[in-house]
N, C-alpha and C positions, 0 to 999 in steps of 0.2 A: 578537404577540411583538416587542418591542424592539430596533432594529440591534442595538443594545450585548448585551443578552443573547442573540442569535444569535453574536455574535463570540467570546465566552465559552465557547459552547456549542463552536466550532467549534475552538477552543484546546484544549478538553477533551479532543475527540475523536480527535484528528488526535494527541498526543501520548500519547495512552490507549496500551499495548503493542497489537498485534495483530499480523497476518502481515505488512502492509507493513513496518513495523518491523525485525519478523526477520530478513524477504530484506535489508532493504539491511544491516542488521547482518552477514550473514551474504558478502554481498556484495563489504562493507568490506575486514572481518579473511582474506578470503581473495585476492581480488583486486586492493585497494589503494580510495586514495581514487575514482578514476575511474571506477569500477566501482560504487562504492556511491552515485555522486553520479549516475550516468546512470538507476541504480536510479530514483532518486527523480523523475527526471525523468520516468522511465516512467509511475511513479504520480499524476505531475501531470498528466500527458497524460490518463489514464484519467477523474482525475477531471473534464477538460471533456468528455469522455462523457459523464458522468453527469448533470452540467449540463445538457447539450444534448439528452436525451430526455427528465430532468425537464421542464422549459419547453415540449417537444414533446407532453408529457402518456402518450408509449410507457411509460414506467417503471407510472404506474396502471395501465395495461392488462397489462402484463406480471407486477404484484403483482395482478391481478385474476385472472389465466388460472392456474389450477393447474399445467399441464401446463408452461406458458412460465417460472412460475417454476421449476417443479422441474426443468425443463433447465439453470436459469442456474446453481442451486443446484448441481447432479451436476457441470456441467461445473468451477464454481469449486473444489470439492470434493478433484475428480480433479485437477484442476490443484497444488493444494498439497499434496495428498499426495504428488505424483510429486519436487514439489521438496525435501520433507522428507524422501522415501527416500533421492533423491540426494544430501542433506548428509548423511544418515548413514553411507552407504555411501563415500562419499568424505571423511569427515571425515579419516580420516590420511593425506593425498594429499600436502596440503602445507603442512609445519610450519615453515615458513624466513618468515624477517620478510619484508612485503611493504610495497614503497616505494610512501609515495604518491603521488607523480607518475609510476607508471607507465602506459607509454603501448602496451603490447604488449598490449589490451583488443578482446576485441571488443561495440564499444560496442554496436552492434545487437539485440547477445545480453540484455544488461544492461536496456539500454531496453524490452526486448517482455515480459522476467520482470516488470519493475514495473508495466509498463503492464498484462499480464494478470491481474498479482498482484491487485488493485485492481480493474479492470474484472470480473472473473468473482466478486466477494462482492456476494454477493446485497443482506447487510445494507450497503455502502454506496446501493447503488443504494435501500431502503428510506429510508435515513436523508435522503439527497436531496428523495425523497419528498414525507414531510412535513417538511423543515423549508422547502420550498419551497411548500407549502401555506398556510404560515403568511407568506412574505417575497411573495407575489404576491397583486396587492388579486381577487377575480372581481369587482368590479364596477368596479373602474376599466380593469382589465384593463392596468395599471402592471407592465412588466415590468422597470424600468429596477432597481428594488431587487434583483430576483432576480438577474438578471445582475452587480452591483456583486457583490453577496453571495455570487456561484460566482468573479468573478476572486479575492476575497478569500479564499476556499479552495482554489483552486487555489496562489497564492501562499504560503498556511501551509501546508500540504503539501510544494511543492517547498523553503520553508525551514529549515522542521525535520528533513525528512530529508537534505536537506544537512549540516546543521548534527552531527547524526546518523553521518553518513558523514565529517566531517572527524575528530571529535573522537574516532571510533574507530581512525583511521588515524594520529592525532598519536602523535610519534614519543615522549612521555609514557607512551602506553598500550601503544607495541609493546612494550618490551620483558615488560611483565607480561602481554600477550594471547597471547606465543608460550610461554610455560609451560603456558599453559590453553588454545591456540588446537585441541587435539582435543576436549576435553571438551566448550568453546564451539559449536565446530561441531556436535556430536552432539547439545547440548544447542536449537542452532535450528532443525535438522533435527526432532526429536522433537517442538518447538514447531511446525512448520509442519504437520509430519504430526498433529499434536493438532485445529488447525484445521481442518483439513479434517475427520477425521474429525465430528467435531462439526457442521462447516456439513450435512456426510449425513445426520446421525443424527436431528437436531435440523427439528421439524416446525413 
């Protein structure tokens, strides 16, 4: 498969909606920009995890073991479900426009939700997978593509969900996101707890 059509591929995917999406959305409109940007850094971090047991070859062995995958599966599962009760449950906490250069964040918090958010879906660690099956020669045993090919998705990740997290904090959108900022919330919440259920249910 083609650099070029790997990078396309990686475009697609990375800006496809899913749960990393949601959280730093969810992140954003309630926390401020710095909160939805540390999000994404989480998820950038996650995905040189994934990089780095692909290449190590643990990810085949982990999609090979029944039992190890369905741990990773339950645990991502329980993971966003728990975060999709929590925004639902707290969607009317707080309704007040949120500045985006606030700095009363605890960044820690932010960074480990995206970092887990990402690390505990199974189907990333799949996707890594094979698309690294396809960017690593076995007979040259060239790793130098795979590696280009994981900083360049580490990079579209933490860009877009950057990008993500400004554009829902620009103060354009506050004012229409704090008419809707309960429904919104309920509605990410419900979205995260959707994921999950689904990564459970789904064999």
């Amino acid at each position: 498969m083609e650099f070029i059509s790997l990078a396309v591929l990686g475009v697609l995917i990375v800006i496809s909606p899913g749960a990393d999406f949601v959280l730093v959305l969810k992140n954003s409109i309630n926390h401020g920009r710095k909160a939805g940007i540390w999000t994404a850094i989480g998820v950038s971090l996650a995905i040189c995890i994934h990089i780095a047991y692909s290449l190590l070859g643990i990810s085949y062995l982990i999609a090979q073991n029944e039992v190890l995958f369905s741990l990773v599966r339950y645990a991502g599962s329980a993971y966003l479900i728990y975060l999709g009760l929590k925004g639902i449950f707290s969607s009317g906490a707080q309704i007040t426009s949120v500045k985006a250069d606030a700095t009363d964040i605890n960044t820690v918090q932010y960074l480990a939700q995206g970092f887990l958010c990402n690390l505990l879906n199974p189907k990333t660690m799949l996707f890594f997978l094979s698309i690294f099956s396809q960017v690593i020669s076995p007979d040259a045993g060239d790793y130098h593509p795979a590696v280009i090919y994981g900083l360049y998705m580490v990079l579209l990740h933490g860009l877009w969900f950057c990008i993500v997290a400004m554009l829902f904090t620009s103060n354009a959108l506050q004012a229409r996101l704090l008419k809707m900022k309960q429904r919104l919330n309920q509605a990410c919440g419900a979205g995260l707890l959707a994921f999950g259920a689904l990564l459970a249910i789904k064999s």
